[in-house]
VOBA-1610 file (N, C-alpha, C; in pm, whole numbers, padded with zeros to 5 digits, always signed):
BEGIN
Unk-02038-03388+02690Unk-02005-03312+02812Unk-01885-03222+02787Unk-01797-03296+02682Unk-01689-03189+02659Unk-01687-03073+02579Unk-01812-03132+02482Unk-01839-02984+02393Unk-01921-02888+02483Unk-02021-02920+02589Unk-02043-02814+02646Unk-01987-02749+02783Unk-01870-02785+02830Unk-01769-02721+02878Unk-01701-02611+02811Unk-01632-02694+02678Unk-01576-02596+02583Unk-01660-02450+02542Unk-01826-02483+02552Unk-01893-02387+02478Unk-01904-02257+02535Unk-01906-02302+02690Unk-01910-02233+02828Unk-01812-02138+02829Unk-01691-02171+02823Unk-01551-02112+02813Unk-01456-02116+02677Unk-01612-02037+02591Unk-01532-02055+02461Unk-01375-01934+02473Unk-01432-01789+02504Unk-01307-01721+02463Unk-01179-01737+02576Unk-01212-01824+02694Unk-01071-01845+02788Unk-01012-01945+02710Unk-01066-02070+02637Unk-01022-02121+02526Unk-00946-02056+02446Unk-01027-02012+02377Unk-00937-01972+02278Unk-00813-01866+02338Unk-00811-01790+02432Unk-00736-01721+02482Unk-00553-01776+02543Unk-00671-01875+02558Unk-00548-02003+02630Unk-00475-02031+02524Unk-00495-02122+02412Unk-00432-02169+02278Unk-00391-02049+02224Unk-00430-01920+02246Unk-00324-01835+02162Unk-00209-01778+02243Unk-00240-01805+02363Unk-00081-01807+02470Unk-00016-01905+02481Unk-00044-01989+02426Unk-00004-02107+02434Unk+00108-02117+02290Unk+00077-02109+02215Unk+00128-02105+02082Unk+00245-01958+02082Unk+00182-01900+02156Unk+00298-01788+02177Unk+00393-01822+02273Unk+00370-01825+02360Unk+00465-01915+02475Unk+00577-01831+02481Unk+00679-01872+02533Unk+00817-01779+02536Unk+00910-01816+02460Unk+00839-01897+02297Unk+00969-01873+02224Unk+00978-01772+02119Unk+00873-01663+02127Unk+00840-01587+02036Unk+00923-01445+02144Unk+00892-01505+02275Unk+00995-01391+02325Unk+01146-01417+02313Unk+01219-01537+02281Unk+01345-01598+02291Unk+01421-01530+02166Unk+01302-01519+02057Unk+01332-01483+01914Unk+01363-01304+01887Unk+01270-01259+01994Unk+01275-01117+01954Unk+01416-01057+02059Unk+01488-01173+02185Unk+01585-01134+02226Unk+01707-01166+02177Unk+01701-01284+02080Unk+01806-01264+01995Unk+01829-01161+01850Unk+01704-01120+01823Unk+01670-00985+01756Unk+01764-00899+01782Unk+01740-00859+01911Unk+01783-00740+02005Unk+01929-00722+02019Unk+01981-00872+02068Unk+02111-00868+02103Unk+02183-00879+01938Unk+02135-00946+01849Unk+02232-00951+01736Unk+02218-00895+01633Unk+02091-00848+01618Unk+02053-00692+01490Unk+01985-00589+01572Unk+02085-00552+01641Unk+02057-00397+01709Unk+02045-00275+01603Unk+02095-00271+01514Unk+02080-00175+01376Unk+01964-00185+01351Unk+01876-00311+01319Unk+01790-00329+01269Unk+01664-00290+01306Unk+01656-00357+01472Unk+01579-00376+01560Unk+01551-00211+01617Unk+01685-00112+01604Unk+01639+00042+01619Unk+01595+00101+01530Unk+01601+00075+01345Unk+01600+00093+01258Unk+01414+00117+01218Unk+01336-00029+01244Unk+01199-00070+01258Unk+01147+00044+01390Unk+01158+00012+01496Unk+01087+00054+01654Unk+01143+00242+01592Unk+01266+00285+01558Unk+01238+00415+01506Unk+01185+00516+01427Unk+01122+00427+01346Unk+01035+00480+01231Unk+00909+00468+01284Unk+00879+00348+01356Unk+00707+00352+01422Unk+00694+00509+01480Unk+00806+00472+01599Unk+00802+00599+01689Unk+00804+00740+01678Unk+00858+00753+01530Unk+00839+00906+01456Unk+00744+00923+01360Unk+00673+00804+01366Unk+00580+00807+01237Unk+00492+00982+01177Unk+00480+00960+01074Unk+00391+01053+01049Unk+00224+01071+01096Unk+00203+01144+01152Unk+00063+01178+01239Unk-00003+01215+01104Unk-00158+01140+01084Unk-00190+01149+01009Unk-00291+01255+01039Unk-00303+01315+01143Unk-00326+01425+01168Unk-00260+01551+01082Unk-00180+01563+01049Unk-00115+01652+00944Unk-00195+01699+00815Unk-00226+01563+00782Unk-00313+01558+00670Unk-00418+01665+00686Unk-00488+01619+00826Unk-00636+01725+00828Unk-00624+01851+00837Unk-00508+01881+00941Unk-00445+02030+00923Unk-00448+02111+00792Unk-00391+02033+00685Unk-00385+02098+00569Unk-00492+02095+00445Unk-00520+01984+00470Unk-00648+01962+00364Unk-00792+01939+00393Unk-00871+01922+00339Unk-00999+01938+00370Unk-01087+01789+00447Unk-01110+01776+00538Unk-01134+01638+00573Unk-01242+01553+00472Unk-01280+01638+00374Unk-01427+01545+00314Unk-01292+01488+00192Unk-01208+01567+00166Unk-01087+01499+00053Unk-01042+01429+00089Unk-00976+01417+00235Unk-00914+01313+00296Unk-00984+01147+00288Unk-01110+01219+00357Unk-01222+01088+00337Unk-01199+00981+00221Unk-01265+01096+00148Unk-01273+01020-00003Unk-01168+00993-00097Unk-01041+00976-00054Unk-00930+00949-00112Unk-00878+00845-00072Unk-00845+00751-00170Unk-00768+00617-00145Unk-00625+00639-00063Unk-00560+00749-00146Unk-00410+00775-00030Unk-00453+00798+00074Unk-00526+00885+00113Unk-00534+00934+00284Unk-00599+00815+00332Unk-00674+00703+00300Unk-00737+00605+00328Unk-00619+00482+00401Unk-00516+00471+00261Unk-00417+00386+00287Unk-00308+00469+00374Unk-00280+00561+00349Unk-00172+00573+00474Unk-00214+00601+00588Unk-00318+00627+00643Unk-00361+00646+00776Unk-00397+00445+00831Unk-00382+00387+00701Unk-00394+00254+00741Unk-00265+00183+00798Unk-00172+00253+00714Unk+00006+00214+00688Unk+00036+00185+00821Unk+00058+00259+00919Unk+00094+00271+01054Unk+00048+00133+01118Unk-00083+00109+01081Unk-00113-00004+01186Unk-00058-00137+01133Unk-00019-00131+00972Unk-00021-00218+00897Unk+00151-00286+00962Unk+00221-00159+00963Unk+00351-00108+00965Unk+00385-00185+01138Unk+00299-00121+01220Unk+00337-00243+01321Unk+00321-00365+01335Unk+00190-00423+01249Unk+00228-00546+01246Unk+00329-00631+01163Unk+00377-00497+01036Unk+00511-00613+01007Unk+00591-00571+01062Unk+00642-00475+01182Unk+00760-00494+01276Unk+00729-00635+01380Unk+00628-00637+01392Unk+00625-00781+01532Unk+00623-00878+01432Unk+00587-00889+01297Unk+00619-01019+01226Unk+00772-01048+01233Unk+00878-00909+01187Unk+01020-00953+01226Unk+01076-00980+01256Unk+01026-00859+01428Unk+01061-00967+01496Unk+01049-01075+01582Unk+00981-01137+01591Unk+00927-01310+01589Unk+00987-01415+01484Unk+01019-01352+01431Unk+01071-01436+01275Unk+01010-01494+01220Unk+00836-01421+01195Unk+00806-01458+01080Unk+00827-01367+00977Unk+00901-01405+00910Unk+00989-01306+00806Unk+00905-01306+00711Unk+00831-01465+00643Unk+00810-01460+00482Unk+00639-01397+00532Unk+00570-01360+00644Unk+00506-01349+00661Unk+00505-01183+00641Unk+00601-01109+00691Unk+00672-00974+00705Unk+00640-00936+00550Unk+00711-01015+00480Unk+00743-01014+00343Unk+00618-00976+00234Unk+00521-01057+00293Unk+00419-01033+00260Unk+00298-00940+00287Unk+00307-00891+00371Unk+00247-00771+00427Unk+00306-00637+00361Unk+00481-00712+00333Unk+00559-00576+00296Unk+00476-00517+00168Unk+00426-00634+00098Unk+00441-00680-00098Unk+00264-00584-00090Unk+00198-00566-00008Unk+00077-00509+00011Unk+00088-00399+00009Unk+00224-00308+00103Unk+00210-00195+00136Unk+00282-00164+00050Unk+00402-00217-00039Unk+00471-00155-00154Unk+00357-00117-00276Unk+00274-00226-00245Unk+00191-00209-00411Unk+00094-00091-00407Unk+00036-00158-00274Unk-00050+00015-00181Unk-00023+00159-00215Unk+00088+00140-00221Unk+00144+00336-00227Unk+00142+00334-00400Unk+00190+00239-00482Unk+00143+00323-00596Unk+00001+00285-00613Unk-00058+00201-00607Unk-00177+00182-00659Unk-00269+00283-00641Unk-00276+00337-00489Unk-00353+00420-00440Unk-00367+00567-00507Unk-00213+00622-00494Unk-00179+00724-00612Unk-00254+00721-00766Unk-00278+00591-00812Unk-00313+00558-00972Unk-00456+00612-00936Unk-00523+00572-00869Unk-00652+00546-00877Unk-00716+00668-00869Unk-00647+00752-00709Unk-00711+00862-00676Unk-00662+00977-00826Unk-00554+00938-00874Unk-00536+01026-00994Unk-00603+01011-01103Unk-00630+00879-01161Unk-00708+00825-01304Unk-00898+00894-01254Unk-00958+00858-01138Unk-01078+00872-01140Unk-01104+00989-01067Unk-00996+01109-00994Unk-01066+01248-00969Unk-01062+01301-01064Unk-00979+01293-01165Unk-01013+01386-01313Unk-01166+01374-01375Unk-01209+01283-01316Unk-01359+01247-01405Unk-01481+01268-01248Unk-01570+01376-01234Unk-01631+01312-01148Unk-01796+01330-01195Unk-01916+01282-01155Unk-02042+01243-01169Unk-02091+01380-01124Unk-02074+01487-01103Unk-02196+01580-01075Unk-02066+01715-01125Unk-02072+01791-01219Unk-01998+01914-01219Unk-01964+01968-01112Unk-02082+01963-01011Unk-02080+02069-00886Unk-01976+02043-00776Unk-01945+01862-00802Unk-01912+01817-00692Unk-01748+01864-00716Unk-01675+01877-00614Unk-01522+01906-00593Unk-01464+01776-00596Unk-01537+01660-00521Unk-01461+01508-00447Unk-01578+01437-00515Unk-01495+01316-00570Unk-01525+01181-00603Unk-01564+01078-00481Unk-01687+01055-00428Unk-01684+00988-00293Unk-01608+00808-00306Unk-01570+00822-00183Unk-01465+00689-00189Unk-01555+00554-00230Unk-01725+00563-00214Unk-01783+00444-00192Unk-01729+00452-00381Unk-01771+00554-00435Unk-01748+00533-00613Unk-01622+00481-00676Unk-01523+00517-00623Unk-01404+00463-00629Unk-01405+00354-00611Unk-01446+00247-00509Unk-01453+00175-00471Unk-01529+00050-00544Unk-01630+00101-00623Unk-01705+00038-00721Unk-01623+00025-00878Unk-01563+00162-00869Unk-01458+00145-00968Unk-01349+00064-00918Unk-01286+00068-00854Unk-01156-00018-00829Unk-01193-00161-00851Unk-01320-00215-00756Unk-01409-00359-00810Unk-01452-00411-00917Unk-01445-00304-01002Unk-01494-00332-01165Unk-01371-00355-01285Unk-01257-00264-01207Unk-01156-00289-01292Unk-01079-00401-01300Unk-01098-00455-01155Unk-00997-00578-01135Unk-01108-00675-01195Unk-01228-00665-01184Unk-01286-00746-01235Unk-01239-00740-01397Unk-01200-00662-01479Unk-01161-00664-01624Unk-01011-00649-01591Unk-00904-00680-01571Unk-00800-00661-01510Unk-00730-00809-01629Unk-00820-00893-01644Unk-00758-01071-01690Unk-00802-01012-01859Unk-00923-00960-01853Unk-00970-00951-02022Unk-00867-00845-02050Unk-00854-00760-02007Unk-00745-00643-02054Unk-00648-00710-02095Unk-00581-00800-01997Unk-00490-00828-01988Unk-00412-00920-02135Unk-00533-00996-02176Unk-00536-01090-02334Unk-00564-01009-02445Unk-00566-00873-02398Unk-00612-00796-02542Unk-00409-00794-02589Unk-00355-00811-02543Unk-00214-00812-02549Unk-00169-00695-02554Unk-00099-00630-02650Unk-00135-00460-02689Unk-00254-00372-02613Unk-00216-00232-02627Unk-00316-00149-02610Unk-00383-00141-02787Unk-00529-00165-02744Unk-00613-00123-02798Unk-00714-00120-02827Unk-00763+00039-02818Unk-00821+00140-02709Unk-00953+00111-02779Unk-00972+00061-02901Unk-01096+00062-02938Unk-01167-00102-02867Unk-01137-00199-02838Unk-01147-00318-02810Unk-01164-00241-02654Unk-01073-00168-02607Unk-01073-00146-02430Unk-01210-00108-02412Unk-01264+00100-02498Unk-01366+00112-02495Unk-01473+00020-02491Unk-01483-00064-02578Unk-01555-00168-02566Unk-01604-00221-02435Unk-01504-00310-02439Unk-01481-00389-02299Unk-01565-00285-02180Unk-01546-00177-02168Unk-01513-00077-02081Unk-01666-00051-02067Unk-01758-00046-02170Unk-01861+00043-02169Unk-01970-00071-02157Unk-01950-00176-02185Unk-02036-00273-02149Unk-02030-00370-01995Unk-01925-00326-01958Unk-01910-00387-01850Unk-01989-00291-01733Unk-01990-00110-01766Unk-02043-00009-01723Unk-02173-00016-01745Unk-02220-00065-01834Unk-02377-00106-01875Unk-02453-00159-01776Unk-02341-00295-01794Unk-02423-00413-01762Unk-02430-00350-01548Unk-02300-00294-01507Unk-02324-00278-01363Unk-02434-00182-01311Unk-02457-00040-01429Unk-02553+00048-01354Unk-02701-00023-01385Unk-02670-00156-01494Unk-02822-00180-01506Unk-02872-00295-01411Unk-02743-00363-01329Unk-02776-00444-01215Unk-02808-00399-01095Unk-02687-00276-01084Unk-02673-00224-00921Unk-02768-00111-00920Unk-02848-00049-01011Unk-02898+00098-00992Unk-02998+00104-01069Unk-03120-00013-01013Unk-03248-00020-01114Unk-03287+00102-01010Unk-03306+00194-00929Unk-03382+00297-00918Unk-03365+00424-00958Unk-03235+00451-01050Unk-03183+00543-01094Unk-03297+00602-01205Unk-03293+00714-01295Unk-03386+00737-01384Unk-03275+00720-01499Unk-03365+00764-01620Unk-03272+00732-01726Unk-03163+00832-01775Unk-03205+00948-01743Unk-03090+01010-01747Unk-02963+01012-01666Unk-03030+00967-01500Unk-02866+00948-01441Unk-02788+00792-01473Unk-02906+00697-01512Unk-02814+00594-01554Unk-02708+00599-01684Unk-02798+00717-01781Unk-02685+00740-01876Unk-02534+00792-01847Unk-02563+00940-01739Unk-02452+00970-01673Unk-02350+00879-01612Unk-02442+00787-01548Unk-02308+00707-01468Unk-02249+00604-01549Unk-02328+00537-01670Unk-02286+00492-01800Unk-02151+00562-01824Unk-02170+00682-01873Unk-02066+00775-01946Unk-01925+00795-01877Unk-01936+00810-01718Unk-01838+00830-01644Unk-01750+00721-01630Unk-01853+00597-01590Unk-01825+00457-01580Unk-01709+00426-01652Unk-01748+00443-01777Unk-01712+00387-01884Unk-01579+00442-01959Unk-01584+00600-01913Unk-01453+00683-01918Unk-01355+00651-01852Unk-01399+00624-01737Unk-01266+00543-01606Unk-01196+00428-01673Unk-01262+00323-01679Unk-01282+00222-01712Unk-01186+00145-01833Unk-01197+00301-01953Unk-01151+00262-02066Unk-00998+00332-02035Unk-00935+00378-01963Unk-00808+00416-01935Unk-00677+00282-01882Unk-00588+00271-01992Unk-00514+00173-02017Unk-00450+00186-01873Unk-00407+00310-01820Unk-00319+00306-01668Unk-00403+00249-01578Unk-00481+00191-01577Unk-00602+00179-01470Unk-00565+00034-01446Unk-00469-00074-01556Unk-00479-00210-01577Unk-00311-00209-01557Unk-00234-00099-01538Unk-00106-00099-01569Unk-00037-00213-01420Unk+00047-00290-01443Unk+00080-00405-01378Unk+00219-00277-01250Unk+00241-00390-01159Unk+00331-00270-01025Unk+00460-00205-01091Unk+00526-00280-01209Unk+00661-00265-01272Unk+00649-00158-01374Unk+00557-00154-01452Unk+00508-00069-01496Unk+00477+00112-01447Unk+00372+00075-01330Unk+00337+00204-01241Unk+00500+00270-01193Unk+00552+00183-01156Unk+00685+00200-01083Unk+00778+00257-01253Unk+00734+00258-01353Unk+00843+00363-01440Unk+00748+00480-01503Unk+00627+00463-01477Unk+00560+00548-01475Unk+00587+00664-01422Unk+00542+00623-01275Unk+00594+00703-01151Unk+00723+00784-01135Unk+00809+00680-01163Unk+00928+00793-01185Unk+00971+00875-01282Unk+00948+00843-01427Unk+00909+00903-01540Unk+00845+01056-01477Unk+00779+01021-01433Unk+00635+01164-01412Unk+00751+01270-01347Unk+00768+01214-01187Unk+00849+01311-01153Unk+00972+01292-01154Unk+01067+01278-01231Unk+01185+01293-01270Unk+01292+01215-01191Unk+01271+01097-01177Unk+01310+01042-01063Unk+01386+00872-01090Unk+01408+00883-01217Unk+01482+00723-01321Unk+01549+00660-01270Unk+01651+00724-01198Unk+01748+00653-01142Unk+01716+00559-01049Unk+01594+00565-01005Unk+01552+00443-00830Unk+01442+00369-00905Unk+01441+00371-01073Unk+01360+00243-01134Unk+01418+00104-01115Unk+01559+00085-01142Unk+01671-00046-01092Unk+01631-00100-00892Unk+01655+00029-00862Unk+01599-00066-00684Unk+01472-00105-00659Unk+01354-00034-00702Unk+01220-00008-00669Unk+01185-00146-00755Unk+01222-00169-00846Unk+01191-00286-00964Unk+01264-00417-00885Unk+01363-00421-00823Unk+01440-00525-00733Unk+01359-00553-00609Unk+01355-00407-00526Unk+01239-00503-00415Unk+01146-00521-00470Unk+01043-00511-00546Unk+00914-00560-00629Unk+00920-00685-00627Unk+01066-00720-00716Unk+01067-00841-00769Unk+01114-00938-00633Unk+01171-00903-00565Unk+01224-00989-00415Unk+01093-01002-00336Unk+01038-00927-00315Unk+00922-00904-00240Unk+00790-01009-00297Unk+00793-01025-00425Unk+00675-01124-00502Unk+00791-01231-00460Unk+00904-01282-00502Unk+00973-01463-00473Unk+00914-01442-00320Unk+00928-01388-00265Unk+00910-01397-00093Unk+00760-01470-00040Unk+00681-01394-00123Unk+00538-01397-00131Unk+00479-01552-00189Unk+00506-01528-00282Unk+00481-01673-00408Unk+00551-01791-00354Unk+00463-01893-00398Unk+00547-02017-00336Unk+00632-02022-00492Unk+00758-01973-00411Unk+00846-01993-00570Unk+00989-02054-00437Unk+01125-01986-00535Unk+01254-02077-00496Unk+01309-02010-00317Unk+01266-01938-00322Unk+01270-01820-00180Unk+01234-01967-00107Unk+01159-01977-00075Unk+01072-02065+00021Unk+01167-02165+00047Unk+01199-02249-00068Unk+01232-02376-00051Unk+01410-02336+00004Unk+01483-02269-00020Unk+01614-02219-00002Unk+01604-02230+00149Unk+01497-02110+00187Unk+01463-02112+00336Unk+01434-02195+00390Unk+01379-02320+00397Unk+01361-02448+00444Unk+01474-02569+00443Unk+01556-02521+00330Unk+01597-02661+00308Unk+01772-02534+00396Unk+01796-02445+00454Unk+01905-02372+00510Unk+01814-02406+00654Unk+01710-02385+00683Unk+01640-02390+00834Unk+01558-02445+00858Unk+01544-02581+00849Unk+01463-02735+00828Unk+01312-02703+00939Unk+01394-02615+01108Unk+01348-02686+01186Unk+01264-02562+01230Unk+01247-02431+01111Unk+01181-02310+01109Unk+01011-02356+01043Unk+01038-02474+00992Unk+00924-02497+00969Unk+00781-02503+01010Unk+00805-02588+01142Unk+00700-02549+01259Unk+00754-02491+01381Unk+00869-02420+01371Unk+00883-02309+01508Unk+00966-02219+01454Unk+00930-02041+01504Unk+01000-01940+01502Unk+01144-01925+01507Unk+01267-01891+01440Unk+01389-01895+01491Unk+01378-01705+01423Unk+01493-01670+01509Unk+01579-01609+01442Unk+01707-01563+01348Unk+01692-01518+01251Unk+01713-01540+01122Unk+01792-01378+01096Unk+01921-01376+01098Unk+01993-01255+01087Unk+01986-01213+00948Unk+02017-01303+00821Unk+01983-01214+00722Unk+01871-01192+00672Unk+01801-01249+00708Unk+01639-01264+00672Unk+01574-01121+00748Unk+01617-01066+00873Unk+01623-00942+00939Unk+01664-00857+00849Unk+01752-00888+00817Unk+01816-00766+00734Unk+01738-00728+00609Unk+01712-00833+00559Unk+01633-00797+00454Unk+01508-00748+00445Unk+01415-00807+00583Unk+01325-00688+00567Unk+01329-00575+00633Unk+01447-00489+00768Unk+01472-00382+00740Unk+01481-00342+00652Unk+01545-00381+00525Unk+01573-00316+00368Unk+01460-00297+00319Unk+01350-00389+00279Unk+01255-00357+00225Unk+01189-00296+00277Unk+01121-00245+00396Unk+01079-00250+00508Unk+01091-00066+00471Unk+01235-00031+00494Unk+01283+00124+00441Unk+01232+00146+00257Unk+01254+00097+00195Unk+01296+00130+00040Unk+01124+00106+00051Unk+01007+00058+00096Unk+00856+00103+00107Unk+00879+00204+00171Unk+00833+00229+00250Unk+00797+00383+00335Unk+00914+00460+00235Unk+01000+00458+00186Unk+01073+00556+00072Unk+00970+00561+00017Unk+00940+00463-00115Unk+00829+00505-00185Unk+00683+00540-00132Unk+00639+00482-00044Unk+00530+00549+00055Unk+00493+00732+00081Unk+00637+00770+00100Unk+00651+00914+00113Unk+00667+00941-00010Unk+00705+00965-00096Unk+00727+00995-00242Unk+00610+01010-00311Unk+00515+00891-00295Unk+00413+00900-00346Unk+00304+00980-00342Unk+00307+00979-00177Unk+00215+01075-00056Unk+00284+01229-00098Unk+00372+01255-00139Unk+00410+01437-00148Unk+00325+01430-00268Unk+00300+01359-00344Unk+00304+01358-00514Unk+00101+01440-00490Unk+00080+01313-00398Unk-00086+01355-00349Unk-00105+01482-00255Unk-00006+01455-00169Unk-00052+01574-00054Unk+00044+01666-00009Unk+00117+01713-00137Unk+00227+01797-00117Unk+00207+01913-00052Unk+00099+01957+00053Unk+00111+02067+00161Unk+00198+01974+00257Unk+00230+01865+00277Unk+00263+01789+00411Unk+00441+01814+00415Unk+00482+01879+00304Unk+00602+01811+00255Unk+00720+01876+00406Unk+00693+01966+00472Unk+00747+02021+00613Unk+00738+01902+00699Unk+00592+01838+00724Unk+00625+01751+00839Unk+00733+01641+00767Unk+00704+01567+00649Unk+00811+01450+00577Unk+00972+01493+00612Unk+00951+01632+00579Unk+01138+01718+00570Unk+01179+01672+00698Unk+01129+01675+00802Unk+01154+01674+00952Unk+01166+01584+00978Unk+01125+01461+00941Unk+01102+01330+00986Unk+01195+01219+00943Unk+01226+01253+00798Unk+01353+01185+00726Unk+01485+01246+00823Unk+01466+01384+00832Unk+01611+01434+00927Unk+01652+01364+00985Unk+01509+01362+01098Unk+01566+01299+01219Unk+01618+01122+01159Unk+01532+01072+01081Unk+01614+00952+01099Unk+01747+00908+01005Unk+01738+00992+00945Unk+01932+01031+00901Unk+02029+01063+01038Unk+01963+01141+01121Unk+02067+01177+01217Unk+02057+01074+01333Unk+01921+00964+01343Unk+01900+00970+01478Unk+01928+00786+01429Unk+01899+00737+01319Unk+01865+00588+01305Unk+01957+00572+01149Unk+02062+00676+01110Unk+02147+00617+01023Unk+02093+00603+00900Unk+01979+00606+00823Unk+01915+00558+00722Unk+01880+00696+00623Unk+01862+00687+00490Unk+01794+00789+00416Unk+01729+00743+00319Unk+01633+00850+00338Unk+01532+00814+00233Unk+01531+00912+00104Unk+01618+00860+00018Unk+01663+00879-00083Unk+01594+00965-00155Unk+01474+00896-00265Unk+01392+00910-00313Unk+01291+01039-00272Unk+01282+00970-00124Unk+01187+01133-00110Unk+01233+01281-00131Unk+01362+01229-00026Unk+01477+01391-00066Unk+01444+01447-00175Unk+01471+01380-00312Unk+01412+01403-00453Unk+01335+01472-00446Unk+01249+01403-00401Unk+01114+01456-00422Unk+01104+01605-00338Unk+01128+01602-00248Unk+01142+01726-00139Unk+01184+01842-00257Unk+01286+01807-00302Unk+01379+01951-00376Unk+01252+01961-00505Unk+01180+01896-00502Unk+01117+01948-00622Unk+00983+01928-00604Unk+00923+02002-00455Unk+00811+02041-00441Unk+00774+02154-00436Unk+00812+02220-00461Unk+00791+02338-00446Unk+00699+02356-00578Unk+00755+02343-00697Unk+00667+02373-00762Unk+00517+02281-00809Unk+00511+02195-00722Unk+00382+02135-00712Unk+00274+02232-00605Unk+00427+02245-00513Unk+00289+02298-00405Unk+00216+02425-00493Unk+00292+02505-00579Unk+00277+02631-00578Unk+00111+02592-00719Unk+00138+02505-00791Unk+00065+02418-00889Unk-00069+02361-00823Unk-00050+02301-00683Unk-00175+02270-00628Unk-00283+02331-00567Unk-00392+02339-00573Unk-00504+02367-00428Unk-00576+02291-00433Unk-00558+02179-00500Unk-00703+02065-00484Unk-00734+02032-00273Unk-00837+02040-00243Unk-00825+01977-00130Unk-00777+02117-00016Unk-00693+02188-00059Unk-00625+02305+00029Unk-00763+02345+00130Unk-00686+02363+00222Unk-00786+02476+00267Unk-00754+02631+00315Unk-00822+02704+00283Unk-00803+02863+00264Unk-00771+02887+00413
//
């Protein structure tokens, strides 16, 4: 009789237990937020509120590029991602914050790698854009060789090819028995070109001296390599955890608020969306006017700078003048 009560009123159920669990100490947490990291707490809610309209994007570039691009994919995702680690903050689930952060830090370069390693190569001459579903098959294939790469120790490229072209084999001859034989050779060939590219396996510490290497930018390898590395203890059940438990016993099964633990992911929280934008000019350097505007204001309006991008700002120009992929006339 009680399971079919419950069955009756499954979602006021469940509706109930998730107000319930929220209750008002998740509001108790975000008012000591308020009253004792006011820096912080304007710091987060001001960056939502100026966010970049990813509308910008379409303005300038072509919507079928946008589509099919992992960056325009992930940062039009960022925003939503981005508010839910402000309400993780503040609630105080921090290591939860932390971890969402460790997604969107890796996000901005990864996304950059990918859409760069596999538009240089695409399956039809004619075509301009690499469609995202292909990418997508590639990105699935690499992580799938991501562990074998990884034991080849060294690069080398003849062992990768390898690796690379049979793994391309074996997928167009599983996923694409209706293909003919000449396009299975094609997608063989392409496959297998992606595939065998050592940056494609390159680990976040790595991308991250890459990245700055490329555009001239060395000096923010020491911070960018620090939150990386803070951001994985946070994540990982490593010494982070236990520090935090054995300083706030009684955070275990209830929310508190946590002043330096705030602080720290404002910090990380900024030094992502730094690299977030940095990355994004690198892809969609027509945007670089709305970014200019937006860092202003929160230098003038929320105290903070974004370092890195500035960088990047003073030295777009000659990308923009270098680019038209995607432009539109």
């Amino acid at each position: 009789m009680m399971g079919n009560t419950y069955e009756g009123n499954f979602c006021e159920s469940v509706l109930e237990v998730i107000r319930s669990i929220r209750g008002e100490l998740f509001d108790e947490v975000i008012r000591k937020s308020c009253e004792n990291s006011k820096h912080e707490v304007k710091v987060l809610f001001g960056i939502l509120n100026s966010w970049a309209d990813a509308a910008d994007l379409f303005r300038e570039y072509e919507v079928e590029w946008i589509l099919n691009n992992v960056q325009g994919v992930f940062f039009t995702y960022f925003w939503r991602g981005s508010c839910w680690i402000v309400y993780e903050a503040l609630t105080g689930h921090y290591l939860e914050a932390f971890r969402d952060l460790r997604f969107m830090f890796e996000g901005s370069l990864l996304a950059l790698a990918y859409d760069w390693l596999i538009d240089s190569i695409t399956l039809e001459e004619a075509s301009s854009h690499v469609r995202l579903d292909v990418k997508a098959e590639l990105i699935e294939l690499a992580e799938e060789l991501r562990e074998r790469v990884k034991q080849l120790g060294g690069v080398d490229y003849e062992k990768l090819r390898d690796i690379a072209r049979r793994k391309a084999e074996d997928f167009v001859r599983d996923k694409s028995a209706e293909l003919d034989e000449e396009k299975r050779k094609e997608y063989v060939e392409v496959y297998s070109e992606v595939l065998a590219q050592p940056e494609l396996y390159y680990s976040i510490p790595k991308l991250i001296a890459e990245f700055l290497r490329e555009c001239d930018l060395e000096e923010f390898e020491e911070r960018l390599k620090k939150a990386w590395a803070e951001l994985c203890l946070y994540t990982h059940f490593s010494r982070k955890f236990f520090k935090w438990i054995m300083k706030n016993p009684h955070e275990i099964w209830a929310e508190d608020y946590d002043e330096e633990l705030l602080k720290k992911c404002c910090e990380l929280y900024t030094i992502t969306i730094d690299l977030l934008f940095s990355t994004l000019l690198l892809g969609y350097p027509k945007i670089h006017e709305t970014i200019s505007k937006i860092i202003k204001w929160w230098t003038n309006n929320l105290g903070i700078k974004l370092e890195m991008t500035e960088k990047m700002l003073d030295r777009i120009g000659d990308i923009v003048s270098s680019s038209n992929s995607g432009t539109q006339s």
